[in-house]
PQR file of N, CA, C, O and H, with PARSE charges and radii, in Angstrom:
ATOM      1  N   UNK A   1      -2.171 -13.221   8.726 -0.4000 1.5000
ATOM      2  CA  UNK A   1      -2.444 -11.988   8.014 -0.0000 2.0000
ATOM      3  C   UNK A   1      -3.942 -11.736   7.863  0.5500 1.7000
ATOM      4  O   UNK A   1      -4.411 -10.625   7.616 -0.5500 1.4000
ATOM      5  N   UNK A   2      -4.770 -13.024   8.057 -0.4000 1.5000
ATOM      6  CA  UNK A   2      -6.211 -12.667   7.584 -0.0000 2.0000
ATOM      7  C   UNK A   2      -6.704 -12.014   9.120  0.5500 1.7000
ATOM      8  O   UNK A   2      -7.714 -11.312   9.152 -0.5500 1.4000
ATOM      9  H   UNK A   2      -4.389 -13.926   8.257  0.4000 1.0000
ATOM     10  N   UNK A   3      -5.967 -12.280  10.310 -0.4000 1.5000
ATOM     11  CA  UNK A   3      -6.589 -11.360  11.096 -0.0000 2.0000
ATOM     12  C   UNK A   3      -6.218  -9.870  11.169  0.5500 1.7000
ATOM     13  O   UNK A   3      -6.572  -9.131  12.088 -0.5500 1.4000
ATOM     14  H   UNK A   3      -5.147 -12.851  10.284  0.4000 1.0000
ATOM     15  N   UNK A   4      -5.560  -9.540  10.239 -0.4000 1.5000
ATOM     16  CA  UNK A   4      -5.414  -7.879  10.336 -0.0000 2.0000
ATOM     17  C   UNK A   4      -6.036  -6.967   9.858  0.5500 1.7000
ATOM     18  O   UNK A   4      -6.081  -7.085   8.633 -0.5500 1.4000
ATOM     19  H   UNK A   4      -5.272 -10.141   9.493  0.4000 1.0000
ATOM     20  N   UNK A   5      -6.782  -5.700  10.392 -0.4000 1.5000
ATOM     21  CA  UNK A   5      -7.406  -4.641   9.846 -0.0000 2.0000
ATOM     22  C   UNK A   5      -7.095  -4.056   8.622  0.5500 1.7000
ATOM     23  O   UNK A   5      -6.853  -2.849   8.646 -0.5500 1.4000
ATOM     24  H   UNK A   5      -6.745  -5.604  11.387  0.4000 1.0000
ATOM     25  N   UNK A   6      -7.045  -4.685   7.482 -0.4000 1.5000
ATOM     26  CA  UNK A   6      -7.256  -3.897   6.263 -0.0000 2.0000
ATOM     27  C   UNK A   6      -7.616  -3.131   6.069  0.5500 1.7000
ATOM     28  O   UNK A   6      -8.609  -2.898   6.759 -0.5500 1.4000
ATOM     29  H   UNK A   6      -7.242  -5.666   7.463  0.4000 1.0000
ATOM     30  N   UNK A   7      -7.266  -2.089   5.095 -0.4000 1.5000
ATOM     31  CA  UNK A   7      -7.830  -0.641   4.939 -0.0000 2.0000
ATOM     32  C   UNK A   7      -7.615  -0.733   3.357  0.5500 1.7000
ATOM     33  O   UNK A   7      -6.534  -0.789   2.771 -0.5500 1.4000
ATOM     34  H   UNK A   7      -6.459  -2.279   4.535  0.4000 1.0000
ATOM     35  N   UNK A   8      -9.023  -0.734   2.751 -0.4000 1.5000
ATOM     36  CA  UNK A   8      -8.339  -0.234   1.295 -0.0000 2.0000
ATOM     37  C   UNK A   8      -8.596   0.984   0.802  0.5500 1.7000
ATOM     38  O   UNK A   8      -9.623   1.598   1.089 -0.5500 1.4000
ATOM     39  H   UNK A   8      -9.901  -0.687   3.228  0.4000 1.0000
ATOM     40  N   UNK A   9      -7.599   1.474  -0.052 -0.4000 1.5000
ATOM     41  CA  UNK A   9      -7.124   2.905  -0.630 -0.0000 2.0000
ATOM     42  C   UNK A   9      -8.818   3.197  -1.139  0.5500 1.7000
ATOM     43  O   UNK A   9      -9.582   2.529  -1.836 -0.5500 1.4000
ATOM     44  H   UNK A   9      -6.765   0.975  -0.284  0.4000 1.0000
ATOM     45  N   UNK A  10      -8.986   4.657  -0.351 -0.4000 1.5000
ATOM     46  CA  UNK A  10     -10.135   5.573  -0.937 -0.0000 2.0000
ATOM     47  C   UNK A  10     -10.484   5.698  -2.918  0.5500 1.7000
ATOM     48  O   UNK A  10     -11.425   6.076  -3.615 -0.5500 1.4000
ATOM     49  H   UNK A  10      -8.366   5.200   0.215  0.4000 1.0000
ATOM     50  N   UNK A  11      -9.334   5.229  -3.115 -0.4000 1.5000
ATOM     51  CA  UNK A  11      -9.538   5.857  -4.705 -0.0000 2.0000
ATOM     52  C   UNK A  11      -9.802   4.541  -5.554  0.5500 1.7000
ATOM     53  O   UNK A  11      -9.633   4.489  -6.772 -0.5500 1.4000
ATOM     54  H   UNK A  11      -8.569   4.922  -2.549  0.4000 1.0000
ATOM     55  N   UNK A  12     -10.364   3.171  -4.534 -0.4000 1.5000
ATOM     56  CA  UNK A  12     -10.677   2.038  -5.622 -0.0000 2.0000
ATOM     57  C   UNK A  12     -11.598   1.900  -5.635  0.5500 1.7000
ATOM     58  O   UNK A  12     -11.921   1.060  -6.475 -0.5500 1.4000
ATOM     59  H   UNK A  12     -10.501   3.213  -3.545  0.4000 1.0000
ATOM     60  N   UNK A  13     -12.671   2.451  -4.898 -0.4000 1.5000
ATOM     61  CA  UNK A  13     -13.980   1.893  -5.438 -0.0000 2.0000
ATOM     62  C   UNK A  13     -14.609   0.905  -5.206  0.5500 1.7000
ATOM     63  O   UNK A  13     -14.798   0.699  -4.008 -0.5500 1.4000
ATOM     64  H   UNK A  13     -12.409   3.133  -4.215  0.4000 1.0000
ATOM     65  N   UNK A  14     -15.103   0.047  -6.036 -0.4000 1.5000
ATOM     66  CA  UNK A  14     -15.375  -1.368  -6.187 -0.0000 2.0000
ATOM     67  C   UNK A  14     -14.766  -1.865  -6.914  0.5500 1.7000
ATOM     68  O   UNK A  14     -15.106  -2.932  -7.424 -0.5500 1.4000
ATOM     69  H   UNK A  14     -14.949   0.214  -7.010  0.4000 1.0000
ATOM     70  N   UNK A  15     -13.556  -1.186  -7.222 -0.4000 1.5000
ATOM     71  CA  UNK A  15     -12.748  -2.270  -8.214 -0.0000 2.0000
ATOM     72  C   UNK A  15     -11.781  -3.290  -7.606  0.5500 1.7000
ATOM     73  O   UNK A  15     -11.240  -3.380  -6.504 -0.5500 1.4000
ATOM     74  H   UNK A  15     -13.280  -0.319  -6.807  0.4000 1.0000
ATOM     75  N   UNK A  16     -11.771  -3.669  -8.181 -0.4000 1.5000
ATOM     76  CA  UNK A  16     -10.286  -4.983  -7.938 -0.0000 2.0000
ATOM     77  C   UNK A  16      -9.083  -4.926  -7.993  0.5500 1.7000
ATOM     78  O   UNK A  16      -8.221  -5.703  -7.580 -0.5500 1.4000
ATOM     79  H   UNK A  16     -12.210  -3.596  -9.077  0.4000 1.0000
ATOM     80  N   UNK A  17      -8.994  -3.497  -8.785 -0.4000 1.5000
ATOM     81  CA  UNK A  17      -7.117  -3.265  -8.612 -0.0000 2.0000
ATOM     82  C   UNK A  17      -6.964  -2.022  -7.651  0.5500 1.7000
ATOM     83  O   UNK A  17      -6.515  -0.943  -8.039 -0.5500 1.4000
ATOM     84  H   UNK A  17      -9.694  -2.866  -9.120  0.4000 1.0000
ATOM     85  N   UNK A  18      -7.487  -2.341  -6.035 -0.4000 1.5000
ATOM     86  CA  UNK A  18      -6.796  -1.313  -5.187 -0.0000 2.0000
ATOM     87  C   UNK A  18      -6.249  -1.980  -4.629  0.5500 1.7000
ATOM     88  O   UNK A  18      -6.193  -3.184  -4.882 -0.5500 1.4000
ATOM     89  H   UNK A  18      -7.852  -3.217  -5.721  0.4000 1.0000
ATOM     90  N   UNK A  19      -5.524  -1.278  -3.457 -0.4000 1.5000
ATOM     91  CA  UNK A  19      -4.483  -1.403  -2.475 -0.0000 2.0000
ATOM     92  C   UNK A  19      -4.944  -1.245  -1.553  0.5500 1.7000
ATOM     93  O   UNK A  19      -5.685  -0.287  -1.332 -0.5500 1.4000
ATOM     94  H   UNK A  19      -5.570  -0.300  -3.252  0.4000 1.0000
ATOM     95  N   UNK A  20      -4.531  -2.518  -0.361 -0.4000 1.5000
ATOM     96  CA  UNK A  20      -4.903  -2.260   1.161 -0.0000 2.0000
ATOM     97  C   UNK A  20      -3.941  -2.558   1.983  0.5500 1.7000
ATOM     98  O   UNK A  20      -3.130  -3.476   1.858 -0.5500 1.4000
ATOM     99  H   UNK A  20      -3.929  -3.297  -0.540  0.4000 1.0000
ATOM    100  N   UNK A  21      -4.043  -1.528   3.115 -0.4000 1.5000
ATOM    101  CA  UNK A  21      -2.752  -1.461   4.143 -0.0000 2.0000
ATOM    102  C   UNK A  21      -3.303  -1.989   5.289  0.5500 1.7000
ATOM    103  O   UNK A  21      -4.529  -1.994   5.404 -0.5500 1.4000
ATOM    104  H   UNK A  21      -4.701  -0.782   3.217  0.4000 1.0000
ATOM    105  N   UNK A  22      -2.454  -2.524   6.329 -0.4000 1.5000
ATOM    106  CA  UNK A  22      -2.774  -2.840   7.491 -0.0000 2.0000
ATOM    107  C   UNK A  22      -1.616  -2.956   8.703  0.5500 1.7000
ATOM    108  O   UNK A  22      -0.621  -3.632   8.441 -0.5500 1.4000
ATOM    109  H   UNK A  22      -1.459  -2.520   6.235  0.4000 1.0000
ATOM    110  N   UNK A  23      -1.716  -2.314  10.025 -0.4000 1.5000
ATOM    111  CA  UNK A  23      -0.640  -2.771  10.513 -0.0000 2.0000
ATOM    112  C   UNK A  23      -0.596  -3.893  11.963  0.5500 1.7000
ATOM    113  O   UNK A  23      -1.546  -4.536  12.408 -0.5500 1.4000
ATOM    114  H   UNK A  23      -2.524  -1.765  10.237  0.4000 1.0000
ATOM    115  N   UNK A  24       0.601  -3.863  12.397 -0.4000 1.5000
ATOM    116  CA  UNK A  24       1.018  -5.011  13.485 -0.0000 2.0000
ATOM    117  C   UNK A  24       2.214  -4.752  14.129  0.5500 1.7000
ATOM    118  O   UNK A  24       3.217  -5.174  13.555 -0.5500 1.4000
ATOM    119  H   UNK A  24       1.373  -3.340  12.035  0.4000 1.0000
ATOM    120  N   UNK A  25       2.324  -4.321  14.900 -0.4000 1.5000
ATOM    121  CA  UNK A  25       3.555  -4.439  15.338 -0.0000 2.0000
ATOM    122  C   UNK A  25       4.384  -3.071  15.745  0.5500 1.7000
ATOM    123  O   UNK A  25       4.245  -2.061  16.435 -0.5500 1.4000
ATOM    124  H   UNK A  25       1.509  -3.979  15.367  0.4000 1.0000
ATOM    125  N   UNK A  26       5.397  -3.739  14.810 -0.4000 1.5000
ATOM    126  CA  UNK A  26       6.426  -2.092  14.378 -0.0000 2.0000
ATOM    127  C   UNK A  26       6.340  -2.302  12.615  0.5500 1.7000
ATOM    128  O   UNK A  26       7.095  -1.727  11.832 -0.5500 1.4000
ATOM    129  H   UNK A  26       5.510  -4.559  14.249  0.4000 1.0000
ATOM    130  N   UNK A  27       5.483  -3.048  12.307 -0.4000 1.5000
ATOM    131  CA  UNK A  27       5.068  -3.095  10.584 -0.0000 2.0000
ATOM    132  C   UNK A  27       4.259  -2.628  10.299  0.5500 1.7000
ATOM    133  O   UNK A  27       3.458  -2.253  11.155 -0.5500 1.4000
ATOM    134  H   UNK A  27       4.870  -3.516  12.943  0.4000 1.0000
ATOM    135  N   UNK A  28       3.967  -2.333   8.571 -0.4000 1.5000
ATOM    136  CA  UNK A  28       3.046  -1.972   8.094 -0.0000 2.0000
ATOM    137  C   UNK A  28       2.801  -3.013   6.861  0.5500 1.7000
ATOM    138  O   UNK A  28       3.767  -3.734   6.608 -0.5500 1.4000
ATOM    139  H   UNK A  28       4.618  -2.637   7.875  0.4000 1.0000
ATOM    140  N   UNK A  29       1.948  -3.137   6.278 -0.4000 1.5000
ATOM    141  CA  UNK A  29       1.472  -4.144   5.715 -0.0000 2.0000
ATOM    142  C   UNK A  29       0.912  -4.097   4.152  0.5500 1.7000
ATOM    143  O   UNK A  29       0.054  -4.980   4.134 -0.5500 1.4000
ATOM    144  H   UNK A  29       1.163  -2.552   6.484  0.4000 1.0000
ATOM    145  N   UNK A  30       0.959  -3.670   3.210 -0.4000 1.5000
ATOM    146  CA  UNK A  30       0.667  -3.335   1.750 -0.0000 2.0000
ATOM    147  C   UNK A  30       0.518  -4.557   0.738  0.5500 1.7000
ATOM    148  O   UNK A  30       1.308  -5.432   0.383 -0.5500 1.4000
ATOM    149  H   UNK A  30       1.656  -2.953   3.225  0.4000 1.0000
ATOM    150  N   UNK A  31      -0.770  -4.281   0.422 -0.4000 1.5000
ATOM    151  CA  UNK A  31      -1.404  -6.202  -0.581 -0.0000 2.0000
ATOM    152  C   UNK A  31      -2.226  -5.568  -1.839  0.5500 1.7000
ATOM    153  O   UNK A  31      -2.752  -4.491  -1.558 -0.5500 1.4000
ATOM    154  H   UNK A  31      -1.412  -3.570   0.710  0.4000 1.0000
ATOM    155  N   UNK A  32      -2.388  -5.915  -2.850 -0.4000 1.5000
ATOM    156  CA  UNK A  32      -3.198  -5.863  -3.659 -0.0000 2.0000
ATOM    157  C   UNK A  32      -4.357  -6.776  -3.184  0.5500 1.7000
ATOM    158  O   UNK A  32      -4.327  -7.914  -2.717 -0.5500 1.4000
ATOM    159  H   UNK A  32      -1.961  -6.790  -3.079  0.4000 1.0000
ATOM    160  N   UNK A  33      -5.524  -5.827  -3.478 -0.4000 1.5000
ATOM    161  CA  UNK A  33      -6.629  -6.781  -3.271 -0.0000 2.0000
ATOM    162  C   UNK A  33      -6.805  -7.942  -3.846  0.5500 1.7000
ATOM    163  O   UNK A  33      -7.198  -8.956  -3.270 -0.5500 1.4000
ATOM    164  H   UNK A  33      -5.549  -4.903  -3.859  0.4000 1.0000
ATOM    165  N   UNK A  34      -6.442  -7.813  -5.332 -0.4000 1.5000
ATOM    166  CA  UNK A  34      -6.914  -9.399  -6.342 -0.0000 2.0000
ATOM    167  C   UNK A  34      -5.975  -9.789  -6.258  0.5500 1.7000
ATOM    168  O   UNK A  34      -5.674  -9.836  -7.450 -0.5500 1.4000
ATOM    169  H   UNK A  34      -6.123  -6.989  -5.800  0.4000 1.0000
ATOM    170  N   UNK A  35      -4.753 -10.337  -5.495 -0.4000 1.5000
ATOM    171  CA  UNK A  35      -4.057 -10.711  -5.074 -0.0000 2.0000
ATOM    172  C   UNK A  35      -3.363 -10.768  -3.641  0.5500 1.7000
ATOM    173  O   UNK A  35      -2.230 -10.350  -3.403 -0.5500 1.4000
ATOM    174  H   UNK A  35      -4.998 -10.299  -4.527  0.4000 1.0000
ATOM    175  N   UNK A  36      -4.286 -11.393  -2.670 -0.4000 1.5000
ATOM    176  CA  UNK A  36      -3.552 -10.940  -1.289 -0.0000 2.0000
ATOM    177  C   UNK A  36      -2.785 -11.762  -0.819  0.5500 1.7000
ATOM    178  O   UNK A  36      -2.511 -11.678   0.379 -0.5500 1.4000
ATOM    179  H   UNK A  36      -5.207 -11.733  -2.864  0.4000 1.0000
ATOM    180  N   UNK A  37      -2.360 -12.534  -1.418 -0.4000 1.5000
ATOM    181  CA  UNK A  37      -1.316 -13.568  -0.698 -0.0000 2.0000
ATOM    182  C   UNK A  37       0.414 -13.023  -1.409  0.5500 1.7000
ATOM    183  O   UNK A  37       1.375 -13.793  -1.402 -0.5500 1.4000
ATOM    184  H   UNK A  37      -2.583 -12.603  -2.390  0.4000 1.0000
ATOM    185  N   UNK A  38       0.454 -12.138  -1.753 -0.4000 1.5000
ATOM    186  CA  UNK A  38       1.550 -11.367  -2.360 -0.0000 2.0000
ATOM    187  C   UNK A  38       1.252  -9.788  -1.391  0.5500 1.7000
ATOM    188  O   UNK A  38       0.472  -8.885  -1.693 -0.5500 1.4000
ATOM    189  H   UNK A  38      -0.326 -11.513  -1.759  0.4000 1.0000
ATOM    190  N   UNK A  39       2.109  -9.868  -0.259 -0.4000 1.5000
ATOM    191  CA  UNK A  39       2.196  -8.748   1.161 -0.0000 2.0000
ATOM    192  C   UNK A  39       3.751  -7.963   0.917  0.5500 1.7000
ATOM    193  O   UNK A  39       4.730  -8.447   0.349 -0.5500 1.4000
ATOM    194  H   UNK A  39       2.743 -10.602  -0.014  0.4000 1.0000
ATOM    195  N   UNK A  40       3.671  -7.152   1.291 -0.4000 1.5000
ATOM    196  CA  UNK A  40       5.022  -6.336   1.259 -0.0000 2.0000
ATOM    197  C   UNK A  40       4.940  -5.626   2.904  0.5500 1.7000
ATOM    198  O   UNK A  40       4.056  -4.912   3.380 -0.5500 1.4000
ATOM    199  H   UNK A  40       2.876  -6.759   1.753  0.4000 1.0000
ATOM    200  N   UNK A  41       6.016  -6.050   3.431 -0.4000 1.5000
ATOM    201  CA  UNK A  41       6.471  -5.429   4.821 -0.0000 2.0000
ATOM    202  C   UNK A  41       6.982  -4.485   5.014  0.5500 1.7000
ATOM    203  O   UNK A  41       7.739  -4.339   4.055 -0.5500 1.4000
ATOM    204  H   UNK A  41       6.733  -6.630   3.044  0.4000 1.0000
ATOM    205  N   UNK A  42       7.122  -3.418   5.874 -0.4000 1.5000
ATOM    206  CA  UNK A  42       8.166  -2.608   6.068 -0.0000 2.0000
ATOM    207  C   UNK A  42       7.566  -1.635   7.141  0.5500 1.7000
ATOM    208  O   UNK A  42       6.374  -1.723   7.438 -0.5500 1.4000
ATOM    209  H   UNK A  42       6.507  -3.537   6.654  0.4000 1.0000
ATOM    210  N   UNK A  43       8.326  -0.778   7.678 -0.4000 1.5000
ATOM    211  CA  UNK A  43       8.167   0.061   8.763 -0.0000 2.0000
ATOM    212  C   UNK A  43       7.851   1.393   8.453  0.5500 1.7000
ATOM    213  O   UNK A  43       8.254   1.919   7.416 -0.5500 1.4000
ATOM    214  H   UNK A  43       9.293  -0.706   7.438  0.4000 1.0000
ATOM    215  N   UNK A  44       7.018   2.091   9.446 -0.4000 1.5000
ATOM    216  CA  UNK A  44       6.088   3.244   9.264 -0.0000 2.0000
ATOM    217  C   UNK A  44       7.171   4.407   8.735  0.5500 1.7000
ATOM    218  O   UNK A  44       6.664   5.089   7.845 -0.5500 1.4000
ATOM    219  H   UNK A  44       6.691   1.664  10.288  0.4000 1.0000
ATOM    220  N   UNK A  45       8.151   4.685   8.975 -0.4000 1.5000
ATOM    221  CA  UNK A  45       9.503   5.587   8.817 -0.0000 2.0000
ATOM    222  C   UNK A  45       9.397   4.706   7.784  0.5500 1.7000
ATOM    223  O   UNK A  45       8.269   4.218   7.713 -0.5500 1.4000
ATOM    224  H   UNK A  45       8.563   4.131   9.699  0.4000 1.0000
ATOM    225  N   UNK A  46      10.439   4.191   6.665 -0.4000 1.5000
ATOM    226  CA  UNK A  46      10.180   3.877   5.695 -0.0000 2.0000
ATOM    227  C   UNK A  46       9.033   4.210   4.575  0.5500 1.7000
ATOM    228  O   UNK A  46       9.230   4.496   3.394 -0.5500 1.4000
ATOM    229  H   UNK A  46      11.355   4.587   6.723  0.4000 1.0000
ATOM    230  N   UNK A  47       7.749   4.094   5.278 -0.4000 1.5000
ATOM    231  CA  UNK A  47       6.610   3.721   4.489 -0.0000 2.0000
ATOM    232  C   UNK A  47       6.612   5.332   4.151  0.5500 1.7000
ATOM    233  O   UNK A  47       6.760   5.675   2.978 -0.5500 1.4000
ATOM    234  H   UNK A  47       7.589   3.862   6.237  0.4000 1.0000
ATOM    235  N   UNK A  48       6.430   6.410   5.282 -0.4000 1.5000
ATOM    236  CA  UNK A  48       6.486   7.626   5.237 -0.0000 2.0000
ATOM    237  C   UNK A  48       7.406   8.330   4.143  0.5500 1.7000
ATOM    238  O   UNK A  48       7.005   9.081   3.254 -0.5500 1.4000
ATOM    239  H   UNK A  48       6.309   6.131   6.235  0.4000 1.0000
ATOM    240  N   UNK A  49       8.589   7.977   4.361 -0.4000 1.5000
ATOM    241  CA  UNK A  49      10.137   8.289   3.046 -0.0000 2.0000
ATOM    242  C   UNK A  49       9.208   8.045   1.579  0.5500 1.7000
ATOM    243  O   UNK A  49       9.042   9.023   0.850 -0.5500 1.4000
ATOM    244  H   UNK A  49       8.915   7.367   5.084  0.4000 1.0000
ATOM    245  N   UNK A  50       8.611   6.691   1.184 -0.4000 1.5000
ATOM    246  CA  UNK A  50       8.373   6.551   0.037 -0.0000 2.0000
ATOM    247  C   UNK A  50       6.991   7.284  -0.252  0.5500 1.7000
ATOM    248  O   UNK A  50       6.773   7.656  -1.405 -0.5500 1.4000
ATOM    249  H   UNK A  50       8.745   5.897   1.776  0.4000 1.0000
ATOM    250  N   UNK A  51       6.204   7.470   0.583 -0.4000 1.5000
ATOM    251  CA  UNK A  51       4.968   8.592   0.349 -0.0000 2.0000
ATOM    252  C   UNK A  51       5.393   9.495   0.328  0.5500 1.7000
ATOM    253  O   UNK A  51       4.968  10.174  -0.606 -0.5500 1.4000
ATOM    254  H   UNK A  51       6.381   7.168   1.520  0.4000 1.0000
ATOM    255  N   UNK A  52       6.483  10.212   1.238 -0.4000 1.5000
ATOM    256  CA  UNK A  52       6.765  11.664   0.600 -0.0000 2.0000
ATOM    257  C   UNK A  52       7.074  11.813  -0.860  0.5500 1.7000
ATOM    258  O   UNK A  52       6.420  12.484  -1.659 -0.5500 1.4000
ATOM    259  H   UNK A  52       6.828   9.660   1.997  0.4000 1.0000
ATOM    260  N   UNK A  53       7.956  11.234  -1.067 -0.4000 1.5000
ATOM    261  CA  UNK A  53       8.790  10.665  -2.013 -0.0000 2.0000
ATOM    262  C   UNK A  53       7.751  10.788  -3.709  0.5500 1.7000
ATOM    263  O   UNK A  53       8.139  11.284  -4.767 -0.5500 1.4000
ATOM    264  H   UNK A  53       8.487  10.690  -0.418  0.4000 1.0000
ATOM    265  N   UNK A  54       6.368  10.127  -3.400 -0.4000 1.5000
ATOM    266  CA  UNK A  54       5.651   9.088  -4.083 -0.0000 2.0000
ATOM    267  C   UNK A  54       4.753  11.095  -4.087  0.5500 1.7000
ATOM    268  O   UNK A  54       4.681  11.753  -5.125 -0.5500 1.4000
ATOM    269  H   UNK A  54       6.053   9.723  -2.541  0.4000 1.0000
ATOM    270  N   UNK A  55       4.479  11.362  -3.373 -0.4000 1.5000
ATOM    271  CA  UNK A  55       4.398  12.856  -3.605 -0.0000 2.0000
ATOM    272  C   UNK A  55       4.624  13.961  -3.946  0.5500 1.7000
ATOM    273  O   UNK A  55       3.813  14.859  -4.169 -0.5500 1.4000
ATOM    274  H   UNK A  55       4.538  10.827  -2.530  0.4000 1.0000
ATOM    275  N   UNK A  56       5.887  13.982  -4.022 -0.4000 1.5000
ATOM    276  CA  UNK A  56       6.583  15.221  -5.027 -0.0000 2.0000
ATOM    277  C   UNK A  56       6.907  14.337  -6.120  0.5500 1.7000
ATOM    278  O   UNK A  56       7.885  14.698  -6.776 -0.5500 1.4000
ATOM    279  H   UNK A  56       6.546  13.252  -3.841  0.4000 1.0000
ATOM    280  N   UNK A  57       6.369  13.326  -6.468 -0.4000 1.5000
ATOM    281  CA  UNK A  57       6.317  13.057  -8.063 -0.0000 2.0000
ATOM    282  C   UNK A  57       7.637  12.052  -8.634  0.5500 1.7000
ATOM    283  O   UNK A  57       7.879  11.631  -9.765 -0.5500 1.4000
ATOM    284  H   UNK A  57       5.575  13.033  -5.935  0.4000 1.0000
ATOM    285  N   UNK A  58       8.328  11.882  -7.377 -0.4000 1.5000
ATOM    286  CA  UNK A  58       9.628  11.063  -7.919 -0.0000 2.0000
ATOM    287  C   UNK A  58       9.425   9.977  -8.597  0.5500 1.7000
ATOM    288  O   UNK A  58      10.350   9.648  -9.340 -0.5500 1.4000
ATOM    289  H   UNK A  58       8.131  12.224  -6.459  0.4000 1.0000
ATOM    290  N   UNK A  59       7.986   8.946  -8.558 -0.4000 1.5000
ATOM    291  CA  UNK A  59       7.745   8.003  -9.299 -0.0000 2.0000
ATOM    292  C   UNK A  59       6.852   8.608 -10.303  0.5500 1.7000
ATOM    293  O   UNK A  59       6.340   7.666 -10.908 -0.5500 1.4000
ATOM    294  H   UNK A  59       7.235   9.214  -7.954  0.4000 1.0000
ATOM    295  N   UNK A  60       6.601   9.261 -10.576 -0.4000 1.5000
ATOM    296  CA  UNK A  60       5.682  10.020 -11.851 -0.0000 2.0000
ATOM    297  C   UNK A  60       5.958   9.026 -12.944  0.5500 1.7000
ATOM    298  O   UNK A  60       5.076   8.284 -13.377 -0.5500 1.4000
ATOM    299  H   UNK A  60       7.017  10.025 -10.084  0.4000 1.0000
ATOM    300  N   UNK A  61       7.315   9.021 -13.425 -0.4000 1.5000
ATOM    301  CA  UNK A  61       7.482   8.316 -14.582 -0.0000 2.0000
ATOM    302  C   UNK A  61       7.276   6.762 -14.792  0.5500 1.7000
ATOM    303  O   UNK A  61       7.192   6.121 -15.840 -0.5500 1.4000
ATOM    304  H   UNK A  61       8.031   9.624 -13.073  0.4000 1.0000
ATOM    305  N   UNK A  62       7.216   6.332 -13.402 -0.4000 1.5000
ATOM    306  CA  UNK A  62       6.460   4.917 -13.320 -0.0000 2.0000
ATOM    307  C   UNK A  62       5.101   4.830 -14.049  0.5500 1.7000
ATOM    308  O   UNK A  62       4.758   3.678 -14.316 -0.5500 1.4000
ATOM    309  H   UNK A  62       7.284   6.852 -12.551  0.4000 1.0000
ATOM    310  N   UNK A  63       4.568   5.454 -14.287 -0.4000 1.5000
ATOM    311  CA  UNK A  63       2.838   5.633 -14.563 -0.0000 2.0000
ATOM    312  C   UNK A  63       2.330   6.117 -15.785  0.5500 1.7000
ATOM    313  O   UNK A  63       1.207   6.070 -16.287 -0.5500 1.4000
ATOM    314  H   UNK A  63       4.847   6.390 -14.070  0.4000 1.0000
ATOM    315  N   UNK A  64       3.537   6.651 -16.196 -0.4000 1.5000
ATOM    316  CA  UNK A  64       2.904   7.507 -17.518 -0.0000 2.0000
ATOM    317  C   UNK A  64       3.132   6.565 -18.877  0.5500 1.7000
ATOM    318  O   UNK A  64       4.262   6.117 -19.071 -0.5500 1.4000
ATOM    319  H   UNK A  64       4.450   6.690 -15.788  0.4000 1.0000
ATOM    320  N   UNK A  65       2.142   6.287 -19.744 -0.4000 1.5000
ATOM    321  CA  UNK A  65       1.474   5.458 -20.567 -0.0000 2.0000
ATOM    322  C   UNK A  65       2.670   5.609 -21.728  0.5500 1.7000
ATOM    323  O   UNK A  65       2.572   5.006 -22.797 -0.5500 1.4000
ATOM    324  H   UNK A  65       1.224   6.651 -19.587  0.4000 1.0000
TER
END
């Protein structure tokens, strides 16, 4: 995994709690930075479903304080 192109999410900054993707294969690859030995797998169709998804707000209520 440490040879794969990481990409971390535009909206972290220099902080420590973003998200970086990377792929391989027919996978895609999703890690917390301050934690990268905790990876989540899954395929680009998939990944796409839950970003749409993650876009019209269906997890909204995950987030709100």
């Amino acid at each position: 995994m440490s040879q794969l192109n990481w990409q971390k999410s535009s909206f972290s900054g220099d902080r420590a709690d973003c998200v970086e993707i990377a792929s391989a294969g027919d996978l895609v690859y999703i890690r917390e930075s301050d934690d990268p030995t905790t990876i989540v797998a899954t395929t680009p169709t998939k990944l796409a479903a839950w970003l749409h998804s993650a876009k019209a707000g269906e997890f909204d209520h995950l987030t709100e304080a």
